[in-house]
Structure formats: C-alpha cells, structure tokens
N, C-alpha and C positions, 0 to 999 in steps of 0.2 A: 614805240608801239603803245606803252600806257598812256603817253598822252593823248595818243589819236581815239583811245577807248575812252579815253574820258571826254576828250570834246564831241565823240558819238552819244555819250550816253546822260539822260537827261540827269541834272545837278540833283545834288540830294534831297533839296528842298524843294522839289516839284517832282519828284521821285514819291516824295510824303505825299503831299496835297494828293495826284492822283491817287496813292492807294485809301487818303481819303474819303474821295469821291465814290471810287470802284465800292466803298465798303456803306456807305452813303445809297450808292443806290441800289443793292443788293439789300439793304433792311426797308426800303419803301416797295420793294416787289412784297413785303410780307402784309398778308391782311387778316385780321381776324377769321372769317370766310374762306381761306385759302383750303386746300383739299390738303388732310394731315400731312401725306408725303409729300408733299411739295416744300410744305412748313418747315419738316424734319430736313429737306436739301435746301433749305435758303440756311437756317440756321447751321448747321455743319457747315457750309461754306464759308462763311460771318465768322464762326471761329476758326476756322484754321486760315483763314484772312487775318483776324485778329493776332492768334499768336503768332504767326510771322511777322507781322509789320512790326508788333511790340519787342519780339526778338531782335529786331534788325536794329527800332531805336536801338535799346539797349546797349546792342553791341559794337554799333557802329557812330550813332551819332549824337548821343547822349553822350560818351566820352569824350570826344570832339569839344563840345559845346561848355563842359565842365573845364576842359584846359584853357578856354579863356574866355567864357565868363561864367559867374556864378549868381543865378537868381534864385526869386522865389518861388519861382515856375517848375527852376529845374529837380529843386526839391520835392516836389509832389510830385513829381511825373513818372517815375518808378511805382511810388505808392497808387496812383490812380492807374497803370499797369497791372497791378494786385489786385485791385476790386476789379476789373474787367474778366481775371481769371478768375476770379469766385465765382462770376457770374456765370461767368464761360459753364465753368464745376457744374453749378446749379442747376444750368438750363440741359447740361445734356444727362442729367439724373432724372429728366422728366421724359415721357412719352407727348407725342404733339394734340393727342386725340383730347388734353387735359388743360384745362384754362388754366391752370399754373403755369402750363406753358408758355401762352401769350404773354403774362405778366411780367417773365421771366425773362422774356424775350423784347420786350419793349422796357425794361427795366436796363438790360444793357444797351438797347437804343440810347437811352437817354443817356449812362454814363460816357457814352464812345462820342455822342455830341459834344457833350459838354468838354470835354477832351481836347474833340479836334476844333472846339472853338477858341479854346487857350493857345491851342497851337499853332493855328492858320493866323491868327493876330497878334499871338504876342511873339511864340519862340521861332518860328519861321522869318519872321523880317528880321528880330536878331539876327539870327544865326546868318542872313547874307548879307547882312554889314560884315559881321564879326568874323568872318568863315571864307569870305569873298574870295580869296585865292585856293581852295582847298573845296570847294563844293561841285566842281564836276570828278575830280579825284575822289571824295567820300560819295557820288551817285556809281561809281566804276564798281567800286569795294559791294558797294549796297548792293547793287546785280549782281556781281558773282554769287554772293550770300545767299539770293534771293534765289538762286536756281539749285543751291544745295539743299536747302531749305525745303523747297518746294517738292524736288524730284525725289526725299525721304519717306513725303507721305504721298505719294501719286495717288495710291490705289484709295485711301481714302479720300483722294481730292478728287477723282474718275468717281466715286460714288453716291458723295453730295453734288456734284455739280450734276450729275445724270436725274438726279431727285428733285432737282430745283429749278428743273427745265419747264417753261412752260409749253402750253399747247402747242404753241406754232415753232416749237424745238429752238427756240433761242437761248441761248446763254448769256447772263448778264451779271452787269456788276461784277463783283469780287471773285465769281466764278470764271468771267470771262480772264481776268487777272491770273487768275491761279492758276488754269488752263493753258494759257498763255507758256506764263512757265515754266510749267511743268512740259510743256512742247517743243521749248527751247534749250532744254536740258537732257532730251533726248529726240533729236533729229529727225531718227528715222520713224515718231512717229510711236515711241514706247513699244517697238519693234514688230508691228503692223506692217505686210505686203503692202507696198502702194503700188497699184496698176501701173504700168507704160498707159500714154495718153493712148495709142493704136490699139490699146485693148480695153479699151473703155465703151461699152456700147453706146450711140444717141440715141435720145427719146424725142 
C-alpha cells in the first residue's frame, strides 16, 4: 500500500517546484492599485503558503538531503527560512491601506525568488541524483504533512483565500493550493450539506 501511495503521489521535488509556482503566482496577482482587501487576502495566503512549505522543507526534506549530501546551499537554507518569517512578522504588523505595506510585501517577493531560484537550480537536480530511490516515498510523507498542516489553520486559510478572491470569484495560486488541501483533509466538505444531484435546481 505505501508503495502504491507513493507511485500516486507526485515526487518531492516536483511536489516543491509546484508549491513554488502556486506561491509564484499568487504574489503577481498583487498590484500596487489592488483594492486593500484583496491585498490583505493575497498576502495572508502568501504566508500561510509560506510557512507550510518552509515547515514541510524543514521537516521532511532538508534532513533527507543532509544524510547524504552536504553543501553550501544547504547551509543557508534554514537561515533564508528566517528572514522569510521576519518578513512574514513584518508584513502582517501592517494594515494594507499603508505603503509600508507594498514595500513589505514586495520585499518578500524578492527574498522567496531569490530562494526558489537556488532551489529550482541548484538543490532540486541534486536532490534527484542524490535522492533517486527515495523521492516518490519523501513526496507520500510530504502530503500526509501537508494535510495536517493545512487542515490546523482552515479557518484562517477559508478567510484569506475568501479576501483574495477576485471579481469573477476565482481562486488562485497558493490559495488555490491551500484550499485544495484543506478539502482533502476533510472530505465532506469541512462539514457542509452537499445536495443530492435530484435536488439541485437547473437554471
């Protein structure tokens, strides 16, 4: 059965990349011009995107990567972890109505690039040399995590992602992620009546 979950489930190091990307283009929905609440639900989403994903390295595949090999990379990568949560600190000590907030907010733009560009080039092809038999087994581990993780702060992840919706009700990005699973961690729906399809009216 573990094996079959882990050849369902995508390898750890495309498990990263995606939340990458998810987190990637959840900070280019942000514009200076945005309407404050929207600002304040991209940004709350961005971080609890953030500390998960940082958590999940940590826990799962930064030690991995330490048991055989050790770079320069791997050094800093906790430490730039740290400045992400100051930033984190920072931004959410601000109201969005405030240009400190942009600043603050495009301030961790930049360090989470710079980041995930060490990472998608340097530690990521490592790690599936290095790692090659063991990376759809640590993406298994990394989804369990990610649904306990997730389904801790629902109610806050139901609130920025509601805030960060735009006009035409889309979710995107790292809210779409988060949502995700946070939905998969509770089935029925974070215990919402779903209609029978025969009691569904058409329009």
């Amino acid at each position: 059965m573990n094996e079959l979950i882990s050849r369902m489930t995508p390898s750890v190091t495309n498990m990263i990349r995606m939340d990458h990307t998810h987190v990637l283009t959840t900070f280019h929905q942000y514009h200076v011009d945005t309407a404050p609440r929207v600002k304040k639900g991209l940004a709350d989403t961005v971080c609890v995107a953030l500390e998960i994903h940082s958590q999940l390295e940590e826990e799962i595949f930064y030690p991995a990567m330490r048991a055989i090999a050790d770079s320069d990379f791997m050094q800093k990568s906790v430490p730039e972890h740290d400045q992400v949560r100051r930033l984190i600190t920072q931004l959410r000590s601000l109201r969005p109505e405030e240009a400190a907030f942009d600043e603050a907010f495009f301030q961790l733009m930049n360090a989470v690039m710079h980041h995930v560009a060490d990472e998608e080039t340097l530690l990521l092809p490592t790690a599936e040399r290095v790692l090659a038999d063991r990376l759809g087994e640590l993406g298994a581990e990394m989804a369990k995590r990610r649904l306990q993780l997730t389904a801790a702060r629902g109610g806050e992840l139901a609130g920025s992602v509601a805030r960060s919706m735009t006009a035409g009700g889309m979710v995107l990005g790292a809210g779409a992620l988060l949502a995700a699973g946070y939905l998969f961690s509770h089935p029925r729906g974070a215990g919402r009546h779903t209609p029978r399809p025969d009691t569904v009216e058409s329009h």
